[in-house]
N, C-alpha and C positions, 0 to 999 in steps of 0.2 A: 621524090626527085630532089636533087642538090639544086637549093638557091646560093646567090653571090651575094654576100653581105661585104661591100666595102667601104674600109673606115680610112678619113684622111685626116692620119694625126694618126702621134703614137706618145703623146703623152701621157700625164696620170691617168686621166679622164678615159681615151681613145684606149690604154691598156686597159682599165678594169670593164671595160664596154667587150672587152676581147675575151676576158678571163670568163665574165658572169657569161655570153652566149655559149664559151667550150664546157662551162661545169655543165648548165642546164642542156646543152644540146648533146641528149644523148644517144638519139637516131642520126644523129649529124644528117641534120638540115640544111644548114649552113656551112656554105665554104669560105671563110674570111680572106680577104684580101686588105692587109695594112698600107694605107704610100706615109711614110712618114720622110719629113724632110731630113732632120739630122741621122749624122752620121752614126747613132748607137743605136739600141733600143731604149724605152721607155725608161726614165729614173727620176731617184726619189727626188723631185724640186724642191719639196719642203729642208730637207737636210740638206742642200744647194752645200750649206757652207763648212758643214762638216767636211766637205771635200778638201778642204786649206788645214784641216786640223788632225790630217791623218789616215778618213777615209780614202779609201778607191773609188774609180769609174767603178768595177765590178761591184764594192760591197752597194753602192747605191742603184746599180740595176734591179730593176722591179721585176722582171721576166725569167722564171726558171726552166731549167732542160726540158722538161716535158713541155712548157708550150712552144721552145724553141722547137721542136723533134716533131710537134704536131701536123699532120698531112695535109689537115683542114683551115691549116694558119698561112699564107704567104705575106710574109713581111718583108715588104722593100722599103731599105734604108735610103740615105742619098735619094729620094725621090719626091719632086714637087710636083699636086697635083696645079695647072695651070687654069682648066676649063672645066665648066660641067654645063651639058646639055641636055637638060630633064627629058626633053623628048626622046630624043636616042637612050635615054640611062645611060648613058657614059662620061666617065671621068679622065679626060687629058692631061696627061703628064707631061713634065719638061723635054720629055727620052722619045716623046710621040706616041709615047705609048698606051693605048685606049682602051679603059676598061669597062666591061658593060657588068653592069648591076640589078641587082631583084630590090635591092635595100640599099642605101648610102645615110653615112651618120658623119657626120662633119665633127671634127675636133681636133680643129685647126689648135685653139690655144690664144695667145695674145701676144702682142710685142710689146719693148719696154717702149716708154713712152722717154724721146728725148727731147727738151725743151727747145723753142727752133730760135736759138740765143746766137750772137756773132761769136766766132769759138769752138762751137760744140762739136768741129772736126778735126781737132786740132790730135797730134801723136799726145798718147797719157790719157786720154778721153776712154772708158769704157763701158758697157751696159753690166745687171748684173743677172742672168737670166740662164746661160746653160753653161756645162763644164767647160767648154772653150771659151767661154767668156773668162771664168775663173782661172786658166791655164796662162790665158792672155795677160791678164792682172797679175799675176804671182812671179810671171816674167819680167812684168814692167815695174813694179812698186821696187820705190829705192829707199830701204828702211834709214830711220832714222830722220827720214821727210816729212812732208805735212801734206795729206790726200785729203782731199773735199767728196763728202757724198750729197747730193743731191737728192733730198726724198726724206723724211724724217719720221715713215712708217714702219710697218714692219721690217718689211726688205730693205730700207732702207738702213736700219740700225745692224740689219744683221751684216750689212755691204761694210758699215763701218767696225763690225767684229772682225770683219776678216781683215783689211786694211790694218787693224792690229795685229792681228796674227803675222803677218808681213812682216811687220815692223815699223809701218807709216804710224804715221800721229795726226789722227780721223780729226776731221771736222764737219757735222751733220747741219744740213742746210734745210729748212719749211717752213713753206708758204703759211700752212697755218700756224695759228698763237701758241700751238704746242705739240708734242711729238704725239706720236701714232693716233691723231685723230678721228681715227673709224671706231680703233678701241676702248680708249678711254676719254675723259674727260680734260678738264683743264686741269684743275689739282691733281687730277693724277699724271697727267701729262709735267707739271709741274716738278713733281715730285718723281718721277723716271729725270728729267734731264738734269735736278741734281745729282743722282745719285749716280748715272756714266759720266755728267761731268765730274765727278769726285776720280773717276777712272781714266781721268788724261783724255779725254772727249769734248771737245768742242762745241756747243749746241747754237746754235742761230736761227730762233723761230720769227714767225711773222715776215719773213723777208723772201725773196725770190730770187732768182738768179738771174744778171745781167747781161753779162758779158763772160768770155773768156778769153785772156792773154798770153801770145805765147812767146817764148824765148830762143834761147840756140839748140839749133836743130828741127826749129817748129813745133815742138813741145809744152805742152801749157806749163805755165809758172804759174799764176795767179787767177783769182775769178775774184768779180766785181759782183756785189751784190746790188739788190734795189734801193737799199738806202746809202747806196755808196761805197759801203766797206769794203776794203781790200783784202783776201784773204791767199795766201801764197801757198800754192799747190803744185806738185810734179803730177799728178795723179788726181782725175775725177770721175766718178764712181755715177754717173745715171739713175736712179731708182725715184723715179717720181711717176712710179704711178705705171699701168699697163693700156694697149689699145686692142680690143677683138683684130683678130684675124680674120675676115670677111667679106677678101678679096673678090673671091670666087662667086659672091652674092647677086653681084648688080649685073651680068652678063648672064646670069642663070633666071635673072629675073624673080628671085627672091628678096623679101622684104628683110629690110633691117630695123632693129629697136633703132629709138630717140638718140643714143648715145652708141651707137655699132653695134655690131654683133649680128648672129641669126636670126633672126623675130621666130618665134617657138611659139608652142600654147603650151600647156600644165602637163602634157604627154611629152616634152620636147619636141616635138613633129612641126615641121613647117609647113604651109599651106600645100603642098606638096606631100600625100601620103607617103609616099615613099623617103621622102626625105628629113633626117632628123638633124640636130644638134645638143653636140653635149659640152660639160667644161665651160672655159672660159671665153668662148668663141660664142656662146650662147643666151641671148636675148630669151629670159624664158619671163613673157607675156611682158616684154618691155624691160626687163631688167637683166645686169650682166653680174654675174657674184665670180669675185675675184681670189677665190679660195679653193684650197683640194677638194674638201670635202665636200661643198654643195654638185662639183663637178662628178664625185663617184657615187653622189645617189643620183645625179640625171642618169648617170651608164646604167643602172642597176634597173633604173624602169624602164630605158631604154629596150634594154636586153630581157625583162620580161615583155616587152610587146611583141619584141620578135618571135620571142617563143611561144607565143598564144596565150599573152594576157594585152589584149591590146586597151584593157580598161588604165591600166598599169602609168600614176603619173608621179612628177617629181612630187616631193611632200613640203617642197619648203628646205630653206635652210635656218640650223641653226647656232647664228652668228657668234656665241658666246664663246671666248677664247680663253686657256691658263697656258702662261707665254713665258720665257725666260730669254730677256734678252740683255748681250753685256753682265749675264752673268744677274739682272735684275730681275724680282719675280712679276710679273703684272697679269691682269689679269679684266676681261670686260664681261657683261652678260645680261640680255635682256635690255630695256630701254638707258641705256648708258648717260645720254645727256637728257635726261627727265624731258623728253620731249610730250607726252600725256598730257592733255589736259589737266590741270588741277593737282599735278605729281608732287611730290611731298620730299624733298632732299635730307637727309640723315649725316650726315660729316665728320669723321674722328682722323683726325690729323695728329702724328706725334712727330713733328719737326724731327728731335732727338736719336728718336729709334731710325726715319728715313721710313716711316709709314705711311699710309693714308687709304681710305676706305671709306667709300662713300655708299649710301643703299635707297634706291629713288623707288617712295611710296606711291599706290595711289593717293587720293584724297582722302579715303578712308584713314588713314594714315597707319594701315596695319596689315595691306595685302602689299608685296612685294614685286616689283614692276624688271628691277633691274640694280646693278650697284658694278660698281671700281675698286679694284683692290691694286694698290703700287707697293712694293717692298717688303708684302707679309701679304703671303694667299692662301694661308691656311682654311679659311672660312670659307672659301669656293667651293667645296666638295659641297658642303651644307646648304650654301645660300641657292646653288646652282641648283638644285632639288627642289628647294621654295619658290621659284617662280612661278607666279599666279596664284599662291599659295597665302595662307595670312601667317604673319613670323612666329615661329613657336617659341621667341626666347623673346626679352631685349635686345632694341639693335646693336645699343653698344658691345653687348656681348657677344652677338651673332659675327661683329667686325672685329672682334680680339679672337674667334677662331674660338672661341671658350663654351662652344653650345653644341650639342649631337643631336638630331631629329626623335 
């Protein structure tokens, strides 16, 4: 007999949840029902900015004619689920329209997160998060100007690649003492914001954002920072940070992590057998990971429990990043800020070249815990393979890329 597997969400996460059920289900089991809110299908957010540099909507759709074509797929666009009421298994949509369920997997996704500063509604003001966002921005940016980004992470430097691509003349704003602090360290944080500021980029760390001011038309012109600074903007760009989507939770009477999100166990499943979470929507046993990839291994075990492995749980993510942003190589892995007990730091800095590379030991001072590469990530293939490993070369060698396993 056909069960109802319906997923709310149709992003990375909510598509590869979709893809792995059609490969594995080959007595079709399951009839999928998608509600996804936006107006497309599924695409690729990671290459978000490739879209300003020449991509299409098309090249970055994730979803090919076969499962477009598929009889066991009904994908609605334009559709917000509203309500769920676990007792009935049904999911209420904006349209009224009620769907009943054998399985529901929630993947909702996250919003950007806007600072709630005097301002922030100002015309010029935009998030950076789906292709109408970026349609919006490309409309608005008036080259030759000076645009502020807000968020001095990943997405945030890559808000201020596009904002170049435009033609604005970026200025990146964070709170913390140095840029992309999940991934790398301070020195290398150090050593990434000279080397985009060498690229007509603005950097302003440690500071926050105050206020926003606007001019003729209602339009922002400037943004005031926390230590005062005036910085003059037609254009500001939001990227600090995401929040679960997890509306749907407190009305259905399911629990949320410390910080939002679905509350999940190691199977993603909520205390609700029937109901799961995957992606970034997802509290898995307290914690929300903000990346593709820990969200396409929740789908993966997802979708083998549906299929009859219901032992089937996430494994963990693995946070380790080789990144090029602004055109810079960077690169994090394993304990990044020597947080270990008794951790042992290694440090080769070449001002000159616009390098640096750091490699944090145990106390042993010869098993390999984690390290930072900014300007040169040659050594990542190698070092990425030694973690938890004792080093087969010299560190210094191992961070000049000058060693093979």
């Amino acid at each position: 007999m056909t069960r109802t597997l319906v997923v709310v969400g149709h992003g990375p996460a909510g598509h590869r949840l979709v893809e792995e059920v059609r490969v594995g289900d080959r007595s079709g089991r399951w009839r999928i029902v998608v509600v996804a809110e936006e107006p497309r299908p599924a695409y690729d957010r990671v290459s978000l900015s490739s879209y300003l540099d020449g991509r299409t909507a098309a090249d970055l759709d994730l979803t090919t004619p076969r499962l477009r074509a598929d009889p066991l797929v009904d994908l609605r666009l334009n559709t917000t689920a509203v309500h769920l009421d676990r007792g009935s298994r049904t999911v209420t949509c904006a349209d009224s329209t009620a769907l009943e369920y054998d399985a529901l997997v929630l993947a909702t996704g996250s919003r950007p997160f806007v600072p709630p500063v005097p301002g922030r509604d100002l015309a010029g003001c935009f998030t950076y998060r789906t292709i109408e966002d970026l349609d919006a921005l490309r409309a608005a940016v008036r080259p030759g100007e000076p645009g502020v980004v807000v968020g001095g992470g990943l997405l945030g430097l890559e808000a201020a690649r596009a904002l170049r691509l435009l033609g604005a003349r970026p200025h990146v704003v964070e709170m913390a003492p140095h840029l992309m602090p999940l991934q790398v360290d301070e020195g290398g944080g150090r050593v990434l914001a000279r080397l985009v500021g060498a690229l007509g980029v603005g950097v302003h760390c440690g500071r926050g954002l105050a206020s926003l001011h606007g001019g003729p038309g209602g339009r922002v012109r400037a943004v005031t920072l926390s230590d005062g600074t005036e910085l003059p903007a037609s254009t500001v760009v939001f990227s600090a940070g995401v929040r679960p989507r997890d509306e749907l939770a407190g009305p259905a009477g399911l629990e949320r992590g410390g910080r939002g999100g679905f509350l999940v166990d190691e199977r993603c499943r909520t205390a609700d057998e029937r109901v799961w979470a995957v992606g970034e929507c997802a509290a898995v046993l307290g914690r929300c990971y903000g990346l593709a990839a820990p969200g396409y291994r929740m789908a993966e075990a997802v979708a083998l429990q549906l299929l009859g492995s219901p032992s089937a749980v996430f494994p963990g993510a693995d946070m380790s990043a080789k990144l090029k942003v602004l055109g810079v190589e960077v690169a994090g892995f394993g304990d990044v800020h020597a947080r270990t007990e008794g951790a042992v730091e290694f440090v080769r800095e070449d001002r000159a070249a616009g390098t640096y590379g750091k490699l944090v030991l145990a106390p042993d001072g010869r098993t390999l815990l984690g390290g930072v590469l900014a300007g040169d990530t040659a050594g990542y293939a190698v070092l990425r393979t030694l973690l938890g490993h004792e080093l087969t070369a010299p560190a210094e060698l191992l961070l000049a890329g000058g060693a093979t396993l």
